[in-house]
FISE-797808 format. One line per field, with one value per atom (N, C-alpha, C): residue number from 1; atom name; x, y, z. Coordinates in nm, 4 decimals, always signed. Layout:
<nodes>
num <- NUM	... .
atome <- CA	... .
east <- X	... .
north <- Y	... .
up <- Z	... .
</nodes>
This chain:
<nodes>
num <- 1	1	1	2	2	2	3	3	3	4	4	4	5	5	5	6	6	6	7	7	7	8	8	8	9	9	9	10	10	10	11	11	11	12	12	12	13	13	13	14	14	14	15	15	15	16	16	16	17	17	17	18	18	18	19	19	19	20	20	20	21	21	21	22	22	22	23	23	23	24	24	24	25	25	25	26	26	26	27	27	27	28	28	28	29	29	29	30	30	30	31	31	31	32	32	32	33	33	33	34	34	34	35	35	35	36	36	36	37	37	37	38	38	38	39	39	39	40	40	40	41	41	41	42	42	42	43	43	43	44	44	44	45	45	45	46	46	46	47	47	47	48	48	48	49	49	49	50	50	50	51	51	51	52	52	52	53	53	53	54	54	54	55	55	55	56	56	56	57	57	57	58	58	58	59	59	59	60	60	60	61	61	61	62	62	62	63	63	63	64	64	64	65	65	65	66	66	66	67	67	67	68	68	68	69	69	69	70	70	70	71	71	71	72	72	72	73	73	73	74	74	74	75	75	75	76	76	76	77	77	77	78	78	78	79	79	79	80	80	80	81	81	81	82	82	82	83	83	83	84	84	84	85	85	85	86	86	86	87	87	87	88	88	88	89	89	89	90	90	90	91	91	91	92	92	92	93	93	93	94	94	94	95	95	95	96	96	96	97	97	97	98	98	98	99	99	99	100	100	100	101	101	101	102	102	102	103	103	103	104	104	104	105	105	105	106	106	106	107	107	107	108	108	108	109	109	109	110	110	110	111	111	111	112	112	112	113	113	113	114	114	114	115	115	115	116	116	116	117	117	117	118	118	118	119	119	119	120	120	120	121	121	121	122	122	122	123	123	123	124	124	124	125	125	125	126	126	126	127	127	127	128	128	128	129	129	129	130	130	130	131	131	131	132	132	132	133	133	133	134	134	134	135	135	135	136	136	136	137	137	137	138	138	138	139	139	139	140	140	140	141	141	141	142	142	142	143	143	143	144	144	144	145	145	145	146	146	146	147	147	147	148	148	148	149	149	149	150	150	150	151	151	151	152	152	152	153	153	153	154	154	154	155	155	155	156	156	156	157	157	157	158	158	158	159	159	159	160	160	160	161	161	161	162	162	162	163	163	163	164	164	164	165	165	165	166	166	166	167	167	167	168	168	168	169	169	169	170	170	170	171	171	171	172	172	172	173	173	173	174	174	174	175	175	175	176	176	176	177	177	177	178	178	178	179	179	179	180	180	180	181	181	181	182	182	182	183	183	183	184	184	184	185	185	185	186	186	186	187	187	187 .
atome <- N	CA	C	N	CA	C	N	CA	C	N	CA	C	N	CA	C	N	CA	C	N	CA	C	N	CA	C	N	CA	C	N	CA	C	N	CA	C	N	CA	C	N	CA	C	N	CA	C	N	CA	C	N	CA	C	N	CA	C	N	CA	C	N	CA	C	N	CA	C	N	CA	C	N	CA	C	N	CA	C	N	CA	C	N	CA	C	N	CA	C	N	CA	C	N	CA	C	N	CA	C	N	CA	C	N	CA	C	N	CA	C	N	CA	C	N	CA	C	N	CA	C	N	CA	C	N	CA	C	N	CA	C	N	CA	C	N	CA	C	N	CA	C	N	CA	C	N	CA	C	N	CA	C	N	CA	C	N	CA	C	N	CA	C	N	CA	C	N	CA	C	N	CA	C	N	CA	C	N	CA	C	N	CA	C	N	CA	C	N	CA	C	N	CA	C	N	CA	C	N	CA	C	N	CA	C	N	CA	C	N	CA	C	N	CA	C	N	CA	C	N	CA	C	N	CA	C	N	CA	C	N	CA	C	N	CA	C	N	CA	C	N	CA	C	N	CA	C	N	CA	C	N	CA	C	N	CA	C	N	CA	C	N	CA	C	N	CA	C	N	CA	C	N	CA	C	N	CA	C	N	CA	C	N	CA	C	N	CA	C	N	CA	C	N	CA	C	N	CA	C	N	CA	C	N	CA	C	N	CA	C	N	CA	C	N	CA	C	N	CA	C	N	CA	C	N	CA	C	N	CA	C	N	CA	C	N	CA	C	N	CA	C	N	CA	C	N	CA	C	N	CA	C	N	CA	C	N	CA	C	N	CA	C	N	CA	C	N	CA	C	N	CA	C	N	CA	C	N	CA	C	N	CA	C	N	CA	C	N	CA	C	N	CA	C	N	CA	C	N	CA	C	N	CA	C	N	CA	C	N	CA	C	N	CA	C	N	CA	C	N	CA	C	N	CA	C	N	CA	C	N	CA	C	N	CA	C	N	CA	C	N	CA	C	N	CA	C	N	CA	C	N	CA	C	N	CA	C	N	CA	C	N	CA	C	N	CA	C	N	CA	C	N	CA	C	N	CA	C	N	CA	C	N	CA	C	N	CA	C	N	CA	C	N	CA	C	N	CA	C	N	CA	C	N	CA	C	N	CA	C	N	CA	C	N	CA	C	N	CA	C	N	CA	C	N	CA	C	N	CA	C	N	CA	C	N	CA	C	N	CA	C	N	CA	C	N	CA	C	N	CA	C	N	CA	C	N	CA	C	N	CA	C	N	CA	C	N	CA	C	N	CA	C	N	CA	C	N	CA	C	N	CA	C	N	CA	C	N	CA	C	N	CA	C	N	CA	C	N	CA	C	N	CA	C	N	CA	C	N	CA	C	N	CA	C	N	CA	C	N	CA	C	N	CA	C	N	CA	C	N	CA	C	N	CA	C	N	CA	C	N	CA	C	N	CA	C	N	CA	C	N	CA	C .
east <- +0.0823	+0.0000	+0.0856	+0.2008	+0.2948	+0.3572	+0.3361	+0.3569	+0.2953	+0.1287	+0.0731	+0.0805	+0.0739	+0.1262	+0.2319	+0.3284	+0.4567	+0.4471	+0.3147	+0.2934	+0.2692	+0.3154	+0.2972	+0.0934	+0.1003	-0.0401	-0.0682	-0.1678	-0.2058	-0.2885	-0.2131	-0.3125	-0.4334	-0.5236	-0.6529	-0.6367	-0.6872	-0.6923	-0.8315	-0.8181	-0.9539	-1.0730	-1.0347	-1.1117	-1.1442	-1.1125	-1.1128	-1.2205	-1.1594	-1.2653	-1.4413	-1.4184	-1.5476	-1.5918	-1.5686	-1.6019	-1.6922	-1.5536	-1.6513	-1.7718	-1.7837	-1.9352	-1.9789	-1.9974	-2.1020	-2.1948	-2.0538	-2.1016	-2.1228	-2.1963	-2.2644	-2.1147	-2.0260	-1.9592	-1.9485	-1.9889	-2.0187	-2.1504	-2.1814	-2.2890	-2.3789	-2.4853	-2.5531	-2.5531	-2.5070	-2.4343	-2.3174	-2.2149	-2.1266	-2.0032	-1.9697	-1.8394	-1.6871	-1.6587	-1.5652	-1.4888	-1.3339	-1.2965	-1.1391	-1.1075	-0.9882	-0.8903	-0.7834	-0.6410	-0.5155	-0.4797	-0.2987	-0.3931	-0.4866	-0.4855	-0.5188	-0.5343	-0.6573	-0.7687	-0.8504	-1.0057	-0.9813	-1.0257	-1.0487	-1.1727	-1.2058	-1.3576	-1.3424	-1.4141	-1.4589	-1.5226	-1.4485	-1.5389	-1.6848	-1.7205	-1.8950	-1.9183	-1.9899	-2.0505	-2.1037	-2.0663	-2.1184	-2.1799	-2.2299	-2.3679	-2.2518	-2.1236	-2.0726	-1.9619	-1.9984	-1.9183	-2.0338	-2.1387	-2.2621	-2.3052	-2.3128	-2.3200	-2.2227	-2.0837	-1.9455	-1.9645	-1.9971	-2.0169	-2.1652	-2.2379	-2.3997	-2.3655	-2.2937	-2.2883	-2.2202	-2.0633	-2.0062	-2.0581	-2.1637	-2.1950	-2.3048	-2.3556	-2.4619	-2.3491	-2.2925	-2.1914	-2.1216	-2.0785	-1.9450	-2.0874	-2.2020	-2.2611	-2.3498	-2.3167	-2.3877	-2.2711	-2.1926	-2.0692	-1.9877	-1.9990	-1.9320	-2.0393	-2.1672	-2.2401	-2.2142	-2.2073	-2.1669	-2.0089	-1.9266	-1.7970	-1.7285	-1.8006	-1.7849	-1.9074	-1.8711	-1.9653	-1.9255	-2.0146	-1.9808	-2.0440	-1.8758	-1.9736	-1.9661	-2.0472	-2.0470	-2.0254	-1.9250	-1.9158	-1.9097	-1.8602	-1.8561	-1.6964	-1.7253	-1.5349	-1.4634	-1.3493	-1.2301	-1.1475	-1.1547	-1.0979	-0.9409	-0.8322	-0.7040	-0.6259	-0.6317	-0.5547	-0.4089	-0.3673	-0.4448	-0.4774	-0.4577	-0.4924	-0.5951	-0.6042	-0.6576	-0.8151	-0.8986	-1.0467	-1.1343	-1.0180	-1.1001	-1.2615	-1.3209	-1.4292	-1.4479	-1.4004	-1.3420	-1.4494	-1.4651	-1.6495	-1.6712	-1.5787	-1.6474	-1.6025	-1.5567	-1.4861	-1.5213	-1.5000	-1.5198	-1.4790	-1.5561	-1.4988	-1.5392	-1.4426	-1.4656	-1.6093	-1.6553	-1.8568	-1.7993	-1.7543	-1.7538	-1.7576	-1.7115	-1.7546	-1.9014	-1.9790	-2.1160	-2.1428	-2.0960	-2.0876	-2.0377	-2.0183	-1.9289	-2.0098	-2.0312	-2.0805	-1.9621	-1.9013	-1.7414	-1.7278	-1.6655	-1.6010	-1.4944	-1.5100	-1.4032	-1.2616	-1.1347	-1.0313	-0.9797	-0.8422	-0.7150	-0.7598	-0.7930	-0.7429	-0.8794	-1.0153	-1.1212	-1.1881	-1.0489	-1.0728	-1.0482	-1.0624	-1.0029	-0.9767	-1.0220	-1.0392	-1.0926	-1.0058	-1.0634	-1.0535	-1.2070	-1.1863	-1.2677	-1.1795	-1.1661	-1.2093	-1.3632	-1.3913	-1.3190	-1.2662	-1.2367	-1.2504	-1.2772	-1.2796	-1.2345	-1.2515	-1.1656	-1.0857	-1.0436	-0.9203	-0.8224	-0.7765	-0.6966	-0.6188	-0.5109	-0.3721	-0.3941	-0.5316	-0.5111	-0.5470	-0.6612	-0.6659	-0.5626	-0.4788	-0.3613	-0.2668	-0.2147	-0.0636	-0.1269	-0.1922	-0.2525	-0.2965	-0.4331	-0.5085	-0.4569	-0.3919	-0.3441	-0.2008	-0.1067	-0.0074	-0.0318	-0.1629	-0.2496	-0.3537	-0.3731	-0.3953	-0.2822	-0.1654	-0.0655	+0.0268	+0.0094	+0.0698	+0.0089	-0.1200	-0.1981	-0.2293	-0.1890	-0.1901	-0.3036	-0.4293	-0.5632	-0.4677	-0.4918	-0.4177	-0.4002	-0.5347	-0.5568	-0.6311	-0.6036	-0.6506	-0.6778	-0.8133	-0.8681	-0.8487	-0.8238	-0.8511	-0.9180	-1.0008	-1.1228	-1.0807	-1.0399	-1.0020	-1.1491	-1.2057	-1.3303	-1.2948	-1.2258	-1.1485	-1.1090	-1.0447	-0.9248	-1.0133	-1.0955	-1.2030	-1.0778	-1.0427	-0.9218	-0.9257	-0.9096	-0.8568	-0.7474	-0.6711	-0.5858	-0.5630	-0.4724	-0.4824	-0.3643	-0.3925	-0.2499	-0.2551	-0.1478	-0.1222	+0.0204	+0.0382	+0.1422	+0.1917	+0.0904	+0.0964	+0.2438	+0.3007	+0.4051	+0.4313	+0.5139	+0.5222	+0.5346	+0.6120	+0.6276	+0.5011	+0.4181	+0.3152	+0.3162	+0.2377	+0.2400	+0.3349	+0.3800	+0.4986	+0.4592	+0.3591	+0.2747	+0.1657	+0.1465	+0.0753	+0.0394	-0.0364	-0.0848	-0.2365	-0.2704	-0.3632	-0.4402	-0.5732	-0.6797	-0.8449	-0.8211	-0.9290	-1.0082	-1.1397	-1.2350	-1.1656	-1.2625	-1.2103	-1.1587	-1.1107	-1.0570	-1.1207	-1.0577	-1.1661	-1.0478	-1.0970	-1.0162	-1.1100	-0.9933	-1.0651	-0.9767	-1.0143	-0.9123	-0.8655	-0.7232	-0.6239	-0.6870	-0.7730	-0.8492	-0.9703	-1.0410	-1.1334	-1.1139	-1.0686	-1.0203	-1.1406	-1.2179	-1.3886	-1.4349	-1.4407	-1.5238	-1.4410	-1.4992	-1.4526	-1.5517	-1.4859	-1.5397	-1.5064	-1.6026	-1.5841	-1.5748	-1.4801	-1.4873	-1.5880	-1.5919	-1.7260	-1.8554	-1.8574	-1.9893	-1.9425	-1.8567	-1.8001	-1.8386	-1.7273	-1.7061	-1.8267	-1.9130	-2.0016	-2.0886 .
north <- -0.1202	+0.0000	+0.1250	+0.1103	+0.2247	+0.2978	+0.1768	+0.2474	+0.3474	+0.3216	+0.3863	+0.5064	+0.5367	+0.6743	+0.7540	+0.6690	+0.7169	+0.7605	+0.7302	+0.8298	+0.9399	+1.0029	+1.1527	+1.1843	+1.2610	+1.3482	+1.4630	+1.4564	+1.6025	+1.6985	+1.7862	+1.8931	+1.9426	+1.9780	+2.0122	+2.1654	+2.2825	+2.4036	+2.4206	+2.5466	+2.6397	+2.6563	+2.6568	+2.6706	+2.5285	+2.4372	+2.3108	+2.2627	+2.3002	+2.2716	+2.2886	+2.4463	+2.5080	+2.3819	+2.4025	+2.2844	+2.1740	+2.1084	+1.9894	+1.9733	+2.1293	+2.1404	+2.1703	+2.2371	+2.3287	+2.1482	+2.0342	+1.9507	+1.8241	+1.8568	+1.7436	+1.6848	+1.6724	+1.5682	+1.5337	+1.6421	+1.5962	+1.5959	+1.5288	+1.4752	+1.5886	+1.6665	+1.7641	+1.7758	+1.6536	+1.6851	+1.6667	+1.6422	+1.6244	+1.7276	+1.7085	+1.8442	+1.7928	+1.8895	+1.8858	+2.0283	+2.0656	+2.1945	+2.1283	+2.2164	+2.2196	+2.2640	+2.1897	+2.2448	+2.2024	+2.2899	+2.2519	+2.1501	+2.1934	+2.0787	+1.9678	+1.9727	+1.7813	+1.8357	+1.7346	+1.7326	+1.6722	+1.7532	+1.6940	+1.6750	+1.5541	+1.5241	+1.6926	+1.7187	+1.7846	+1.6866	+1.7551	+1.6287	+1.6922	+1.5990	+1.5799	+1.7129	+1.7534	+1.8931	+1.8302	+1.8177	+1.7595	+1.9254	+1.8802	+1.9493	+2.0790	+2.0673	+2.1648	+2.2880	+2.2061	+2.2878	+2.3497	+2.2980	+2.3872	+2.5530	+2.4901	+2.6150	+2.7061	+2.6606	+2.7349	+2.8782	+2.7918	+2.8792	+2.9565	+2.8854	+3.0382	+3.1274	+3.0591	+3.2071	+3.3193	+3.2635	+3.3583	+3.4302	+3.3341	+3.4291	+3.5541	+3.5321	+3.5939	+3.7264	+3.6986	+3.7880	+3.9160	+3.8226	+3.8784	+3.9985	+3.9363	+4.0067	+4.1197	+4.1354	+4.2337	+4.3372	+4.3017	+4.3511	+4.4433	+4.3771	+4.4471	+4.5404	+4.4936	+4.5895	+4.6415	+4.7243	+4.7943	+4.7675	+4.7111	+4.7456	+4.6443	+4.5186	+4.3605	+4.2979	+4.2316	+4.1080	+3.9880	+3.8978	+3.7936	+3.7015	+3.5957	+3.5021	+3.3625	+3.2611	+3.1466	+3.0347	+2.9540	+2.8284	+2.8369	+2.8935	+2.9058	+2.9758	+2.9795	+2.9367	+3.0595	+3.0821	+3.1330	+3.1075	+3.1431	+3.1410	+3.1498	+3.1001	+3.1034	+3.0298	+3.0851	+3.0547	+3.0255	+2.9160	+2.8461	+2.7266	+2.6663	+2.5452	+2.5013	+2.6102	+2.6075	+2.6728	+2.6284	+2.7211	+2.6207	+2.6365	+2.5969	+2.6818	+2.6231	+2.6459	+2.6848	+2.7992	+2.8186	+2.8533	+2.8120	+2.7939	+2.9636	+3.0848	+3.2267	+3.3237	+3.3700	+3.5076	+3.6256	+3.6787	+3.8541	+3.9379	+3.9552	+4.0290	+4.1780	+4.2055	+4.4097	+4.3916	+4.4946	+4.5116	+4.5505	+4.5923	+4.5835	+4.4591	+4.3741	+4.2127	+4.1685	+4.2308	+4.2112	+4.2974	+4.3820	+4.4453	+4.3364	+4.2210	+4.1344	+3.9807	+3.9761	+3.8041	+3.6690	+3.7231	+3.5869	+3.5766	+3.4718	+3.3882	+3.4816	+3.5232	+3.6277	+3.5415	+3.6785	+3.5671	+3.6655	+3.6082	+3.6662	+3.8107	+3.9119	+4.0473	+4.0746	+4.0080	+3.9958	+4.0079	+3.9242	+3.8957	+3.9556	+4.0232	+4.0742	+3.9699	+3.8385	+3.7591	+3.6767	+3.5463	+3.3875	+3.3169	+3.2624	+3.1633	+3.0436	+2.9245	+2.8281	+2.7498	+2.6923	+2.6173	+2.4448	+2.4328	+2.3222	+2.1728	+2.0973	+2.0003	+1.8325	+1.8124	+1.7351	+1.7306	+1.7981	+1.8312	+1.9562	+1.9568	+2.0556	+2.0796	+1.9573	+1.9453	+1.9921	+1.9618	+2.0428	+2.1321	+2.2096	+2.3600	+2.4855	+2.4052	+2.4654	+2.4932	+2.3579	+2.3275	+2.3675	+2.2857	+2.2897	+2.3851	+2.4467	+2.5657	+2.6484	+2.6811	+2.7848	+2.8520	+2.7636	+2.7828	+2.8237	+2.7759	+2.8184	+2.9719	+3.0392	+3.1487	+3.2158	+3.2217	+3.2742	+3.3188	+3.2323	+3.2089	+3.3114	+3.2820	+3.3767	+3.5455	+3.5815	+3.6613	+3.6853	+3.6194	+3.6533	+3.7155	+3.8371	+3.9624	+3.8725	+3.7780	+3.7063	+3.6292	+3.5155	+3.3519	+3.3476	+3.3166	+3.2668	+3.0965	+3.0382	+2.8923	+2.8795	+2.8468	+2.8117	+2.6588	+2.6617	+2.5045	+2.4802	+2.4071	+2.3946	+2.2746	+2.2050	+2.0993	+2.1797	+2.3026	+2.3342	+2.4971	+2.5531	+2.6551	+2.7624	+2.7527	+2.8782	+2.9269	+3.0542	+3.1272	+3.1577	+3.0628	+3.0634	+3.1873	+3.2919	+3.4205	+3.4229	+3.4639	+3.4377	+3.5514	+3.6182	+3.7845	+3.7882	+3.8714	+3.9359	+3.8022	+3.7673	+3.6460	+3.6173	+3.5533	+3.5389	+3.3874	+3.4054	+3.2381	+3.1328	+3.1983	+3.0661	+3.0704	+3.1268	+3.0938	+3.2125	+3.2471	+3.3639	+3.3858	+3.5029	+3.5648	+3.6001	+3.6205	+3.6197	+3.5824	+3.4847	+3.3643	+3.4042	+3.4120	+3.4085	+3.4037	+3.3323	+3.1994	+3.3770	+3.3122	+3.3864	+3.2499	+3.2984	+3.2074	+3.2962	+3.2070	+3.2884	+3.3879	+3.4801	+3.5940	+3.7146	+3.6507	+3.7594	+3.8362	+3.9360	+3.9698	+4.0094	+3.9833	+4.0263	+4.0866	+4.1835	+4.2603	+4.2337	+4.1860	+4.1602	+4.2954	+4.2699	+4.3976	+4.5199	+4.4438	+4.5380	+4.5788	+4.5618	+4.5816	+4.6146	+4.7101	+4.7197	+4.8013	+4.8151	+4.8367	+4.7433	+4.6330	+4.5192	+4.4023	+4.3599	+4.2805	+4.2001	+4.0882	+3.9387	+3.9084	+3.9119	+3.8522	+3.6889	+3.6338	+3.4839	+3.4055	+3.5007	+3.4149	+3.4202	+3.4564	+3.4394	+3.3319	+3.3253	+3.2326	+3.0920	+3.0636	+2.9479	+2.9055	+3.0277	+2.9820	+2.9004 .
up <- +0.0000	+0.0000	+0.0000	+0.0813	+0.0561	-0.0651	-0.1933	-0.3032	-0.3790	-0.3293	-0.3953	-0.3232	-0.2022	-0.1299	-0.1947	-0.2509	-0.3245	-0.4780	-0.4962	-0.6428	-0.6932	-0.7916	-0.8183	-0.8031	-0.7862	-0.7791	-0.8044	-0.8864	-0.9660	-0.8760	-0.8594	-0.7602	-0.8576	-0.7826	-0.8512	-0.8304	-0.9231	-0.8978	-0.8825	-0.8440	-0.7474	-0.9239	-0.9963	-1.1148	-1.1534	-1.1571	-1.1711	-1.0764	-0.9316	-0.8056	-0.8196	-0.8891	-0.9210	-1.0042	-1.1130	-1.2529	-1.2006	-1.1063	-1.0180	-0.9960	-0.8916	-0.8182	-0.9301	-1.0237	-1.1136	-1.2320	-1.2210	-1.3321	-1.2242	-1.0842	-0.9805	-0.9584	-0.9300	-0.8871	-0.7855	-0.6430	-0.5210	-0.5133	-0.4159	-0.3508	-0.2622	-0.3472	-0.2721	-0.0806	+0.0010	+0.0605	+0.1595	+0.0888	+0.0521	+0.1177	+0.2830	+0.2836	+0.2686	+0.1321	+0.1047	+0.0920	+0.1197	+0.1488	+0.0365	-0.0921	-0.1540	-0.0857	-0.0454	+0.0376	-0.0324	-0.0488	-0.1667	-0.2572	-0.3164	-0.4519	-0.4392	-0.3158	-0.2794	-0.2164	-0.2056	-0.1619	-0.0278	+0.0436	+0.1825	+0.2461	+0.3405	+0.3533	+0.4678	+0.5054	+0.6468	+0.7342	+0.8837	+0.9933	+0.9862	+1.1026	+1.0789	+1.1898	+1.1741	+1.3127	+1.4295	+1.5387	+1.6309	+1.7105	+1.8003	+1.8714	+1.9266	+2.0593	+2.0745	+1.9935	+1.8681	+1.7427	+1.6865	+1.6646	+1.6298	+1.7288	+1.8407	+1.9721	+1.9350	+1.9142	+1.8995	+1.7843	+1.6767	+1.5650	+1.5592	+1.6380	+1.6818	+1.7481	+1.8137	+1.9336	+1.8918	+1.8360	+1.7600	+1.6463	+1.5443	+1.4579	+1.5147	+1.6523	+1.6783	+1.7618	+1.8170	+1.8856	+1.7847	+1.6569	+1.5717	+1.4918	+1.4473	+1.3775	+1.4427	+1.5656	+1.6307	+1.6511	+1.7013	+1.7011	+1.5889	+1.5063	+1.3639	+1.2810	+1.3176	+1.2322	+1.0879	+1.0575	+0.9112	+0.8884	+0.9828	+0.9617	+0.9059	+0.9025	+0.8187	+0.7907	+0.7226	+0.6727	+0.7560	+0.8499	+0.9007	+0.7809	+0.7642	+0.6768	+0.7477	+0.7331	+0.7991	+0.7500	+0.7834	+0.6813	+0.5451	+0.4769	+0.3279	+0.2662	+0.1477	+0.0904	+0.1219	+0.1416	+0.1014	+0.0152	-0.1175	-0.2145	-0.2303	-0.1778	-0.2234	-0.3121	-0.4568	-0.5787	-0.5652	-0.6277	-0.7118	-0.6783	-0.5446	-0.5542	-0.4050	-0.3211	-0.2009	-0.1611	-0.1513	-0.1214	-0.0036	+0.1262	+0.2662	+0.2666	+0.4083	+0.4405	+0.5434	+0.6250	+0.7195	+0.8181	+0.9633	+0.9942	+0.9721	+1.0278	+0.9850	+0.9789	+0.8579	+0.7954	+0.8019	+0.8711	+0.8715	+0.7651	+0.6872	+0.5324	+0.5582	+0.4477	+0.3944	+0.3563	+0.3976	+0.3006	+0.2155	+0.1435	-0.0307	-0.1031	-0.0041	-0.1115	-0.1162	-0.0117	-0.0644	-0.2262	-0.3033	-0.4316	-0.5192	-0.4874	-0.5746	-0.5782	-0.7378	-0.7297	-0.6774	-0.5875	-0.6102	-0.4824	-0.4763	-0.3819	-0.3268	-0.1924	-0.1300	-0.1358	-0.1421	-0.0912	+0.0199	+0.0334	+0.1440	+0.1448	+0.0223	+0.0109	+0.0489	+0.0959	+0.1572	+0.2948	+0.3384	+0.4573	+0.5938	+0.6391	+0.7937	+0.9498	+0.8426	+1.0385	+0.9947	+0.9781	+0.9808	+1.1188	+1.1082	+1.2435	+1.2101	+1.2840	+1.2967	+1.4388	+1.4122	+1.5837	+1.5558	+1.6654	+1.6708	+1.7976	+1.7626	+1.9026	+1.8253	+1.7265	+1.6927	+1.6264	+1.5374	+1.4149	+1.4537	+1.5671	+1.6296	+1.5519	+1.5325	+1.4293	+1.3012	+1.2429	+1.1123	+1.1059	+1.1589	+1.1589	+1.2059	+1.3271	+1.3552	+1.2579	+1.2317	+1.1705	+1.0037	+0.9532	+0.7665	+0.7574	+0.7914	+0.7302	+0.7902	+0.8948	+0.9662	+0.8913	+0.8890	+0.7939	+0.5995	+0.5709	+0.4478	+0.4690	+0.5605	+0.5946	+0.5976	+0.6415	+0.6391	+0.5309	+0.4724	+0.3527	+0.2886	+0.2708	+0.1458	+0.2094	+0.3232	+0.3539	+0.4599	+0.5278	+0.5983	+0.7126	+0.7413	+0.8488	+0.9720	+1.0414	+1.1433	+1.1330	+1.1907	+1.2257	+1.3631	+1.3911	+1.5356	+1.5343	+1.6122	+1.6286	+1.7602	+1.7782	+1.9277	+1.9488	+2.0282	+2.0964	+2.2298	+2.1146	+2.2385	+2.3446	+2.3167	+2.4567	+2.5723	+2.5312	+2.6618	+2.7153	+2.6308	+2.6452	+2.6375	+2.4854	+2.4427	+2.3358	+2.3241	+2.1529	+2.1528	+2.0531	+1.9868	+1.9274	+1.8985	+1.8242	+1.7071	+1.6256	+1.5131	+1.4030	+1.4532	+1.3810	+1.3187	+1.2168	+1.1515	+1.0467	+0.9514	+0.8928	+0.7564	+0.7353	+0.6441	+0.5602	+0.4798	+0.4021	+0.4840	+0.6042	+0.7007	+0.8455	+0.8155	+0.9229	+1.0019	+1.0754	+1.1489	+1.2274	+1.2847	+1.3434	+1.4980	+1.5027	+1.6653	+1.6752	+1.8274	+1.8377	+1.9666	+2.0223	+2.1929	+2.2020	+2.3344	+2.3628	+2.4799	+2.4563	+2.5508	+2.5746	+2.7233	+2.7831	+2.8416	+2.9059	+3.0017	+3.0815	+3.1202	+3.1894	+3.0852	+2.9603	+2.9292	+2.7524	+2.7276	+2.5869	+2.4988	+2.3492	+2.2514	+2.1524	+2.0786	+1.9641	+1.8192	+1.7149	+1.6134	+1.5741	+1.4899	+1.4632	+1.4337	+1.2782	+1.2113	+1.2460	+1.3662	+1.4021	+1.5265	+1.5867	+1.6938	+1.8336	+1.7249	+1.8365	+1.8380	+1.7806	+1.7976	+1.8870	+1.9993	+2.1604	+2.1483	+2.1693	+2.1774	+2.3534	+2.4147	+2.5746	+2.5183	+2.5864	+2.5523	+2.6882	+2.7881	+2.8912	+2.7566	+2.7344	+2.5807	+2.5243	+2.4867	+2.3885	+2.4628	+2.5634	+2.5781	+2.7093	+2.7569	+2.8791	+2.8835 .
</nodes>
C-alpha cells in the first residue's frame, strides 16, 4: 500500500474545483474543502461545534455591524490550488458588491472552531492562511475553552501567536472596536 502513497499526484486548482461542483460531482451533501490541490472530507458537526459557531456568529454580527460582513461556513478562495471552508470570515462590506467567492485580500479575520481536528486547523489551514496573507486567524479550541490568536501572517506561518481564555476579551487587529468577551463564547 505504501507504493501507492509514493505516487505523483495532480493537484486540482480552485477553477477546476469550481467545474466539479457546477457539473454534480459531489454529492448535494457532501463536505468537502480544496487544500494545496486535494479534496479533503470535512469532519462531521457535532452538537458543541454547532453552539461554537452560533454564538459567535450571533456575537461577531452584532458587534461588527456595518464594519464587516460575518460570513459562515462558506469558501475562502485562495488561488491556485486552495479554497477551505473556514467555519467564519469577517470580510470588507464591499464584497457584498461582488458576485465571487471572497479571498485573502477579503478577509479581515478567519476563524476556525475546533474540538476534533486541532492538528489540522492549527498546523494545515493555519499555515495556508498565512501564507496567502488573511491579516488574522482565530482557532477556538473547544477541549481546553481557548482562543488561539495568530497575527502578523508570512510564508512561514504567522509571526505572533498568543492563547486567551475565560475571563478575558479580545478585539481583532483590524477591528479594533469590535470585543469578543470569551465568557460568551465558551459559557
Amino acid at each position: 500500500m505504501s507504493a501507492v502513497l509514493d505516487l505523483p499526484r495532480r493537484a486540482l486548482t480552485v477553477d477546476e474545483y469550481h467545474r466539479m461542483g457546477e457539473a454534480g460531482v459531489f454529492a448535494p451533501d457532501e463536505r468537502v474543502e480544496l487544500i494545496e490541490g486535494e479534496l479533503i472530507p470535512m469532519a462531521p458537526i457535532g452538537g458543541g461545534h454547532i453552539q461554537a459557531v452560533n454564538r459567535l456568529t450571533r456575537i461577531l454580527v452584532v458587534a461588527a455591524g456595518d464594519a464587516a460582513v460575518v460570513s459562515v461556513q462558506n469558501a475562502l478562495a485562495l488561488p491556485p490550488r486552495s479554497e477551505p471552508q473556514p467555519d467564519l470570515v469577517l470580510l470588507r462590506p464591499e464584497t457584498l458588491a461582488r458576485p465571487a467567492v471572497p479571498t485573502a485580500a477579503d478577509a479581515l479575520l478567519a476563524i476556525e472552531v475546533s474540538d476534533t481536528r486541532l492538528a489540522f486547523d492549527r498546523d494545515v489551514k493555519g499555515a495556508l492562511y498565512a501564507r496567502h496573507g488573511v491579516p488574522e486567524y482565530w482557532l477556538v479550541d473547544l477541549t481546553r475553552k481557548a482562543l488561539r490568536v495568530h497575527r502578523q501572517p508570512g510564508p512561514d506561518g504567522y509571526r505572533e501567536m498568543f492563547e486567551r481564555g475565560i475571563g478575558e476579551r479580545i478585539a481583532p487587529v483590524l477591528l479594533p472596536s469590535l470585543h469578543l468577551d470569551l465568557d460568551l463564547l465558551f459559557g
